[in-house]
C-alpha positions as CSV (number, residue, x, y, z in Angstrom):
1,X,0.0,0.0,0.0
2,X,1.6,3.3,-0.8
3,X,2.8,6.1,1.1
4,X,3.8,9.8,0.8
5,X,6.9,10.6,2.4
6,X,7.3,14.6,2.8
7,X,10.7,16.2,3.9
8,X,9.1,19.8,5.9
9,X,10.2,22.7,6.6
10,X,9.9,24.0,3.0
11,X,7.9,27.2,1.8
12,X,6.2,26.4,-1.3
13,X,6.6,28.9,-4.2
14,X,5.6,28.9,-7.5
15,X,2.2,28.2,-10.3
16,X,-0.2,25.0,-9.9
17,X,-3.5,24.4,-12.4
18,X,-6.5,23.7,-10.2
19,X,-8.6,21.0,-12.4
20,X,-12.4,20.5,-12.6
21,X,-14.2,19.5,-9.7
22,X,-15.1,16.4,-8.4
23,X,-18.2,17.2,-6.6
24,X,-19.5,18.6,-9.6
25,X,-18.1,16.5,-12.5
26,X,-19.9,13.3,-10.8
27,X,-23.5,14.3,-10.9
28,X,-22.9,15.7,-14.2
29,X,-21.6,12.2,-15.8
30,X,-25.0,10.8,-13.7
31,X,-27.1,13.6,-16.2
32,X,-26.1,11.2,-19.3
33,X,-28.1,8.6,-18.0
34,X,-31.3,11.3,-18.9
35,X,-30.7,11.3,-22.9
36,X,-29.8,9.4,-25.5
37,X,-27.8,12.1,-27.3
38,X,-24.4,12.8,-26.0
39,X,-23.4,15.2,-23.2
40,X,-19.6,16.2,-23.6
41,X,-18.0,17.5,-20.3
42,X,-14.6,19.6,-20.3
43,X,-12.3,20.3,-17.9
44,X,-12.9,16.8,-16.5
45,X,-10.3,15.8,-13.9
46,X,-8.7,12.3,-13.6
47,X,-9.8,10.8,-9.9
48,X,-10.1,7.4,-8.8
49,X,-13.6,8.8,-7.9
50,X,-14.1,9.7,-11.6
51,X,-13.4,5.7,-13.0
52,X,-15.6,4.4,-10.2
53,X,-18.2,6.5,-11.3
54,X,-17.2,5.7,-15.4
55,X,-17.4,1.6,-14.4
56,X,-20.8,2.2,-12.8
57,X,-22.3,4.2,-15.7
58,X,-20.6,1.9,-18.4
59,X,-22.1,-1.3,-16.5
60,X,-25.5,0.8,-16.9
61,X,-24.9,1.0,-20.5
62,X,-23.5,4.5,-21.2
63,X,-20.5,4.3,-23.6
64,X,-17.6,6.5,-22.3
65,X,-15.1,8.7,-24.5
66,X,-12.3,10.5,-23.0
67,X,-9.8,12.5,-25.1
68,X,-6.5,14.0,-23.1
69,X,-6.1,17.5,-24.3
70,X,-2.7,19.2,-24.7
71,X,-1.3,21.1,-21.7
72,X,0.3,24.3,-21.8
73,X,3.7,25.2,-20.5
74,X,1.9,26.0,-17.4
75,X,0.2,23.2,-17.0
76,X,2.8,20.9,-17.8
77,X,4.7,22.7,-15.0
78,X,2.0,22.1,-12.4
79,X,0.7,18.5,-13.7
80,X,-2.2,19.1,-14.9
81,X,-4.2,18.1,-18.1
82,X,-7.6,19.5,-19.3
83,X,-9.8,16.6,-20.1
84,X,-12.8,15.9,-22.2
85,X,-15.4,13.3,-21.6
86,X,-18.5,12.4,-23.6
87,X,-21.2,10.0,-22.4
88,X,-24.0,8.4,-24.6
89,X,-27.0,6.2,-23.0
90,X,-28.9,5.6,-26.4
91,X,-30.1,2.4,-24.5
92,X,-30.2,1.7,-20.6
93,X,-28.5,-1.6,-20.9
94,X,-29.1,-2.1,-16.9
95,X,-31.1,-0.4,-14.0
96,X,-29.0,-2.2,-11.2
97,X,-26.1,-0.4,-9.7
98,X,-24.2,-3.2,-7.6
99,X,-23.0,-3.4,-3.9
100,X,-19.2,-3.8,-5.4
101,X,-19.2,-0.3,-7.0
102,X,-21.5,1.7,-5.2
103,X,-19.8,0.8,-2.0
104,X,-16.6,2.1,-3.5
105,X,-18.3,6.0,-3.4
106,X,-21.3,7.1,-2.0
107,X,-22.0,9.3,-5.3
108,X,-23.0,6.4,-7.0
109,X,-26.4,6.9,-5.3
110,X,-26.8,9.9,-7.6
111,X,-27.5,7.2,-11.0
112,X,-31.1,6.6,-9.0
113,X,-32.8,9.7,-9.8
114,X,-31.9,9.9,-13.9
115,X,-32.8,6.2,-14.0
116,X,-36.0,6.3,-12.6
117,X,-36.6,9.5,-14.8
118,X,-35.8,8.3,-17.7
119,X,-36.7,4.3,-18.0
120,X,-39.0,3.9,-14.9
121,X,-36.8,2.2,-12.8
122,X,-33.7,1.6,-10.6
123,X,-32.2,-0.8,-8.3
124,X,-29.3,1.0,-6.3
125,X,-27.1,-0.8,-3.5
126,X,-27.1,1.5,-0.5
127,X,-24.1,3.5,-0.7
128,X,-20.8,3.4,0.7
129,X,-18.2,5.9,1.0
130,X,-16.0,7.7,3.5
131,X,-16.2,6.9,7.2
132,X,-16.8,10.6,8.4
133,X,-20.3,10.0,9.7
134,X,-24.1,8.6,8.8
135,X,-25.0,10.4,5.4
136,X,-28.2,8.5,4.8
137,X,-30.2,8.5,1.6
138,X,-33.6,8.8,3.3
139,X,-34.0,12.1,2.3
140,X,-33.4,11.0,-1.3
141,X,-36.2,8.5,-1.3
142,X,-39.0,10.4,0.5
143,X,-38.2,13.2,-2.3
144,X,-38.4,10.5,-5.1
145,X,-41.5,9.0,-3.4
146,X,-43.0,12.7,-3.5
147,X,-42.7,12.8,-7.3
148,X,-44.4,9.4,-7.6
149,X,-42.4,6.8,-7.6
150,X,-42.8,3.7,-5.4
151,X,-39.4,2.7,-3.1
152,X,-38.8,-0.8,-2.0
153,X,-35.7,-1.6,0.5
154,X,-34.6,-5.1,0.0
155,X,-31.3,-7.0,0.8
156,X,-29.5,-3.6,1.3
157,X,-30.9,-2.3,-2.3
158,X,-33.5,0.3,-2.9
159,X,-35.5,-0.5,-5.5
160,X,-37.6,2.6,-7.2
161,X,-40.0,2.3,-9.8
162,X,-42.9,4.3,-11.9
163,X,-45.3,2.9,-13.8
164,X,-45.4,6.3,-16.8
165,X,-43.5,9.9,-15.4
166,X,-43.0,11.2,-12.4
167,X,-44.9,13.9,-11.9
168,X,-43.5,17.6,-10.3
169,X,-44.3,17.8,-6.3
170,X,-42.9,20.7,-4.0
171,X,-40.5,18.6,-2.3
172,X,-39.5,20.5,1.2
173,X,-36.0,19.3,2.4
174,X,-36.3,18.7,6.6
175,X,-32.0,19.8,6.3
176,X,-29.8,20.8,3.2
177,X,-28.6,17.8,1.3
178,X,-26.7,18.5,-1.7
179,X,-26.8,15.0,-3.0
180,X,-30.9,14.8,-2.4
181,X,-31.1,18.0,-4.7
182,X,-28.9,16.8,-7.2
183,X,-30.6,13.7,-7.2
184,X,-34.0,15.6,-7.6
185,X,-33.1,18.1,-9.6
186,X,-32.3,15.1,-12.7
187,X,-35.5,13.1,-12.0
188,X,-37.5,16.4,-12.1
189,X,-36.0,17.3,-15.3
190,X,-37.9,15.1,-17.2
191,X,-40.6,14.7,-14.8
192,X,-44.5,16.0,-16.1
193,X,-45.3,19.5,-14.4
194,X,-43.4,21.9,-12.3
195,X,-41.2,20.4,-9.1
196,X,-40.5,23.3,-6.1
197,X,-37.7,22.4,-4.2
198,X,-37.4,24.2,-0.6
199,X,-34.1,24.0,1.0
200,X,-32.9,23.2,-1.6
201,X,-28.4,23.2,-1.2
202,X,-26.6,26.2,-2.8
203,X,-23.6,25.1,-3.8
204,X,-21.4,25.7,-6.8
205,X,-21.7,22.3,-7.7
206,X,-26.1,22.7,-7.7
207,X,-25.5,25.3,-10.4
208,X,-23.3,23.6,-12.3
209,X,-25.6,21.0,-12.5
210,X,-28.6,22.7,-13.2
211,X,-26.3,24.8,-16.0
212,X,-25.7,21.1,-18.0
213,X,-29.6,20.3,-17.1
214,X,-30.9,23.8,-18.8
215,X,-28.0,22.9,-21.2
216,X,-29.6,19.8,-22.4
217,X,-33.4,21.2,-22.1
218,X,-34.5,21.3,-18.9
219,X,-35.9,24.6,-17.9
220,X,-34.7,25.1,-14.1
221,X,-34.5,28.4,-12.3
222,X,-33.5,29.7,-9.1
223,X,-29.9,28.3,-9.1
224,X,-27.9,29.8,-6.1
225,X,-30.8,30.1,-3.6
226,X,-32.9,27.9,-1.6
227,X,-36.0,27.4,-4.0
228,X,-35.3,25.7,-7.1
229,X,-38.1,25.6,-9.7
230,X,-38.1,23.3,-12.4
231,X,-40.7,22.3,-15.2
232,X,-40.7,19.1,-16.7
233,X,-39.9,18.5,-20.1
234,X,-40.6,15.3,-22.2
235,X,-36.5,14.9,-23.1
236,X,-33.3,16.4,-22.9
237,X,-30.4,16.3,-25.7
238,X,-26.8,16.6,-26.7
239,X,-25.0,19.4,-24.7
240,X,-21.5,20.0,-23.8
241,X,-20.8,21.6,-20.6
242,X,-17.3,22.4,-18.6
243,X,-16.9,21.5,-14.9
244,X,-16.6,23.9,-12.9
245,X,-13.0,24.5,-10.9
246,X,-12.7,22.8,-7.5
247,X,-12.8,24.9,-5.0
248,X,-11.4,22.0,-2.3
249,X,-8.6,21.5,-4.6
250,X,-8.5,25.9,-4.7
251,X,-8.7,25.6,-0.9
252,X,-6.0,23.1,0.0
253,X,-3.5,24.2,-2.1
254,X,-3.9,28.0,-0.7
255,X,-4.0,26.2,2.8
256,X,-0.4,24.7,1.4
257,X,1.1,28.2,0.5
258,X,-0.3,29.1,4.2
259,X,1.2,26.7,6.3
260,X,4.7,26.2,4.9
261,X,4.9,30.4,4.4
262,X,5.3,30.5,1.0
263,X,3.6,32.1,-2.1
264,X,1.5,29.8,-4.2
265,X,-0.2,31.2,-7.7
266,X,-3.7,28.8,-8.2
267,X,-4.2,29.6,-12.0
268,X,-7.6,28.4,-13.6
269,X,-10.1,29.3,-10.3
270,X,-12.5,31.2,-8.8
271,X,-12.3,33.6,-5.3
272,X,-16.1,33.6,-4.9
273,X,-16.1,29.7,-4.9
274,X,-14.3,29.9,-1.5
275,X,-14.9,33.2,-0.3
276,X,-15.8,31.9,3.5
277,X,-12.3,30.6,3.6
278,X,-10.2,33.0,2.0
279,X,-12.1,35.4,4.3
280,X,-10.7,33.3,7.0
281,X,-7.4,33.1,5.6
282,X,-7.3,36.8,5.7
283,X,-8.1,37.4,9.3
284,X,-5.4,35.6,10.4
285,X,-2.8,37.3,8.1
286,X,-2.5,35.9,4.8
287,X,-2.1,37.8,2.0
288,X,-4.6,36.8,-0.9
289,X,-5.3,38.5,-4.2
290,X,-6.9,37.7,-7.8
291,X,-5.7,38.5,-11.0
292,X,-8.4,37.4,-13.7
293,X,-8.3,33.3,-13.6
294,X,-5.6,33.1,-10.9
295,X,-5.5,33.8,-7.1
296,X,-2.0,34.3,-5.3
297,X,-1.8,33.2,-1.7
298,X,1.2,34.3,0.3
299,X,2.1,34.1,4.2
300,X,4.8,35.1,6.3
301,X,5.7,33.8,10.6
302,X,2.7,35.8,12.3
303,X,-0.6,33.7,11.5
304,X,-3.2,33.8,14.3
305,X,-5.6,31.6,15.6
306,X,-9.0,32.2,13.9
307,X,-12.2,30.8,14.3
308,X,-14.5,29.0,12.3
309,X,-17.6,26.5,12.0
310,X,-18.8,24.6,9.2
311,X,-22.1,25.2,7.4
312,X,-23.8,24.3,4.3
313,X,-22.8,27.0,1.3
314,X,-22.0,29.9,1.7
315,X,-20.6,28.9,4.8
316,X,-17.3,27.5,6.0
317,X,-17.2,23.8,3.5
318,X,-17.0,20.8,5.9
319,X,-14.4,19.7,3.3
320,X,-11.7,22.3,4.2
321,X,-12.5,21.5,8.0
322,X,-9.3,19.2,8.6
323,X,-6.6,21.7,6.5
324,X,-8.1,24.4,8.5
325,X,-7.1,22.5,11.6
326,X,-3.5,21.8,10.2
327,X,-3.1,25.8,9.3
328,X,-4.2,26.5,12.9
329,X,-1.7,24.2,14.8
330,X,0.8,26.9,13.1
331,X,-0.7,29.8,14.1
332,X,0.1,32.0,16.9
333,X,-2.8,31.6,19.7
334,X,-6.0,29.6,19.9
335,X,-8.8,28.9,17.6
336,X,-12.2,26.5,17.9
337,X,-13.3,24.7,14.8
338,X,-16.8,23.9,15.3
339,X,-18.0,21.1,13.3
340,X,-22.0,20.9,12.2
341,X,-22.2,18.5,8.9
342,X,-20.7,15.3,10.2
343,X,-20.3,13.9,13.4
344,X,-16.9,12.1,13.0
345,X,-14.8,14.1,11.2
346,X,-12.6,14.9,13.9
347,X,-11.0,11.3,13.1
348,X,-7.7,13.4,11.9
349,X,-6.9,15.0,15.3
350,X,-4.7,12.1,17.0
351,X,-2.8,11.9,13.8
352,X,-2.4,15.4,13.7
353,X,-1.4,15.6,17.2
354,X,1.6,13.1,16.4
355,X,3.1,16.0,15.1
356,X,3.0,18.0,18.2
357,X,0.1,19.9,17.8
358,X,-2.1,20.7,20.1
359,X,-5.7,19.9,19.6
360,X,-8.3,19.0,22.2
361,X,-12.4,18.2,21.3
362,X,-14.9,18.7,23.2
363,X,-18.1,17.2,21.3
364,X,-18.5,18.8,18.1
365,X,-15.8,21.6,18.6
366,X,-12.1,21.3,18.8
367,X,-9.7,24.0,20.4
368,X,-6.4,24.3,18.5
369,X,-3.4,26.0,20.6
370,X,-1.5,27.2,17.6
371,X,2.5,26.6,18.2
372,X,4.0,28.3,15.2
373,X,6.3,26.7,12.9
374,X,7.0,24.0,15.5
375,X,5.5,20.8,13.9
376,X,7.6,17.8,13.8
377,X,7.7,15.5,10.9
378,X,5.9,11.9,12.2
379,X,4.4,8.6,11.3
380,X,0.8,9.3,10.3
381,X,-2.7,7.2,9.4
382,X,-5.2,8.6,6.8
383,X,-8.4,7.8,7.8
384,X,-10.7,9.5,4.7
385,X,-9.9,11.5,1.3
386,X,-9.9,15.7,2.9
387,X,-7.9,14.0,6.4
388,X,-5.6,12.6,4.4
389,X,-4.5,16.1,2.8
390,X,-4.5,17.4,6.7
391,X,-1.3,15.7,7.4
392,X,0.2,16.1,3.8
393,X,-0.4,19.2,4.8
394,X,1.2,18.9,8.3
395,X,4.2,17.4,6.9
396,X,4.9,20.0,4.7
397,X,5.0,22.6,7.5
398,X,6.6,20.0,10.2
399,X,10.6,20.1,10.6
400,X,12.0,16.7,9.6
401,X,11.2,13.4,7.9
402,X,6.9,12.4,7.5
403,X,5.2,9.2,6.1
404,X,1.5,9.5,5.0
405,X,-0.1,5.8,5.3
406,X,-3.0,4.8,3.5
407,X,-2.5,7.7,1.1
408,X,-4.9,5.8,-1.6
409,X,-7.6,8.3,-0.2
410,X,-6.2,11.3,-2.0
411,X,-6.2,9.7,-5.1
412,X,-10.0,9.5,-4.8
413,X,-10.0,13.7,-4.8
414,X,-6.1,15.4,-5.6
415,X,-5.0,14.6,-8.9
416,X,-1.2,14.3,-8.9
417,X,-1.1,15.9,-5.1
418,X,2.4,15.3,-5.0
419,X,3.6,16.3,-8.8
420,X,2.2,19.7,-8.6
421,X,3.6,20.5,-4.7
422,X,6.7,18.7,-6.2
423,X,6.8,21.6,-9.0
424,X,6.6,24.0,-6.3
425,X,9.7,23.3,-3.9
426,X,8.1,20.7,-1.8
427,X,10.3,18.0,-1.1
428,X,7.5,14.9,-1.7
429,X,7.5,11.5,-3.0
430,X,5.1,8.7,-2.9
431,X,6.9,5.4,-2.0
432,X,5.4,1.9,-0.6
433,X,4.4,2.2,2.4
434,X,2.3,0.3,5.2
């Protein structure tokens, strides 16, 4: 099993391309299952979450074309390369999505909604995923059972049918769930009459989505606020959309320049994608400014201790939660980090401690005694995909020699993590490991 062994103490300087995001590019290769015309996605990134996601929809019947397109000097430099992707579903070949793919990544849940929409029926495994806390798919379910369709549980599948279309409901979510509204925003696409969706989540990745749907011929409005309107329409066609840039990706890598003191350009990205953070980032002393596509992070010795909790978009993403917690333990003075999305995603803080910082939780907040530049490199655990880049992180910042276990979690979200810090001054390689 391979590990990531990081020599500290190095402040990262230099250019690295932020690719297409992953929260966003997987509901959009789910939209192919709702036409039989193709829908071509750019700036697709390459992710072990991305060819789970391709082996599911191929087993469903949607034939998968990637093209690699050429990288500029820049890009080259950074390790990145733009990709292209076009799915076709002229025929659902299968409505089953099986326990040994959907268990792989909980998004696979997201196929249930176009299938149902589209031929009438779908028999999803419950999903699996990251162990950061219950993410259950009843919200889903009660949404689809809203706009008509009938839900079975059986042998740890849900099994979904309709006998013609669904038909549009105003679907009122009890809490924000961003996977419930993508889910509900495909099958209410190409459901008959209008579907109102209350609470509906309002992140980037929601418009993006709804972008490709109106794209293909949905008509959907409301995108970035909490009511989402959409009128059904008897089918959608061909359309080629680009993914939107990632702002977790944005986030760490800014988070990278941070920590180590250095001075980081992100090239291909958005500041409003992240503004909570970079808000953050800025009350405790780090320089950040945008010039047109790019964003330049920079810090010097000095950080302070900020606070923060997470909350569904706009708010703090639960996602940048554990790099947060690594910039802290280098700051000067306390901070509490407040956690409100999932209930175990503290699961980083002994690791991180193993590099002397100083973290104590108390429920679902943890106080973080900042200690400056006084990490020390360690033996570390990953123990999901945004905890593993916490102690990358770490280990960057930490004086001395670091291993990253079970690193095969960041290839599920970073796409060549340790090419494009590599590129930058950091003194990373990924070896085998335990």
């Amino acid at each position: 099993m391979d590990a990531i062994r990081i020599q500290g103490g190095v402040p990262l300087n230099g250019t690295i391309v932020i690719g297409g995001a992953k929260n966003a590019a997987l509901p959009l290769m789910a939209a192919g299952l709702l036409t039989s015309e193709p829908l071509t996605l750019t700036n697709m990134p390459e992710l072990a979450d991305i060819a789970t996601m391709g082996n599911l929809l191929r087993q469903l019947g949607v034939r998968i074309d990637q093209s690699a397109l050429e990288a500029g000097a820049d890009s080259a430099e950074a390790g990145a390369t733009g990709r292209t992707m076009t799915l076709r579903t002229e025929k659902v070949a299968s409505v089953t999505a099986p326990y040994d793919l959907v268990r792989r990544m909980r998004a696979s849940v997201l196929v249930l909604g176009p299938l149902v929409a589209r031929h009438g029926e779908a028999k999803v495994s419950l999903p699996g995923g990251c162990a950061i806390g219950t993410r259950p798919v009843d919200l889903h379910l009660k949404a689809l059972e809203a706009l008509g369709a009938k839900i079975e549980l059986k042998q740890g599948y849900v099994h979904a049918t309709v006998p013609k279309r669904l038909k549009g409901a105003q679907i009122i979510f009890p809490k924000v769930t961003v996977g419930g509204t993508e889910n509900i925003l495909m099958a209410a696409s190409l459901a008959e009459g209008e579907t109102i969706i209350e609470n509906a989540a309002r992140e980037p990745e929601i418009g993006n989505l709804a972008d490709c749907l109106n794209a293909m011929g949905a008509n959907i409005t409301g995108m970035g606020s909490g009511t989402l309107h959409i009128k059904g329409v008897e089918r959608l066609h061909a359309a080629r959309v680009p993914v939107i840039p990632d702002r977790i990706e944005t986030g760490t890598y800014a988070i990278a320049a941070a920590i180590t003191r250095g001075s980081l350009t992100l090239k291909g990205t958005r500041y409003d994608l992240l503004k909570s953070v970079f808000d953050s980032m800025v009350q405790a002393g780090v320089e950040i400014t945008q010039q047109g596509d790019s964003i330049i992070v920079s810090a010097k010795n000095g950080l302070k201790g900020v606070d923060i909790m997470t909350e569904p978009y706009p708010g703090f993403p639960t996602d940048m939660q554990a790099q947060w917690m690594a910039l802290m333990s280098t700051a000067d003075g306390a901070s509490m980090i407040t956690e409100t999305i999932f209930e175990n995603r503290f699961m980083h803080v002994p690791e991180l401690t193993r590099f002397g910082a100083d973290v104590n939780v108390h429920g679902t907040s943890a106080i973080v005694r900042g200690k400056g530049n006084h990490l020390s490199g360690a033996p570390v655990m990953a123990t999901d995909l945004r905890a593993s880049v916490s102690l990358v992180l770490a280990g960057l910042a930490a004086s001395g020699e670091t291993l990253v276990n079970r690193v095969y979690h960041l290839d599920r979200g970073y796409e060549r993590l340790e090419q494009k810090l590599e590129a930058c001054g950091a003194r990373i390689e990924r070896v085998g490991g335990g």
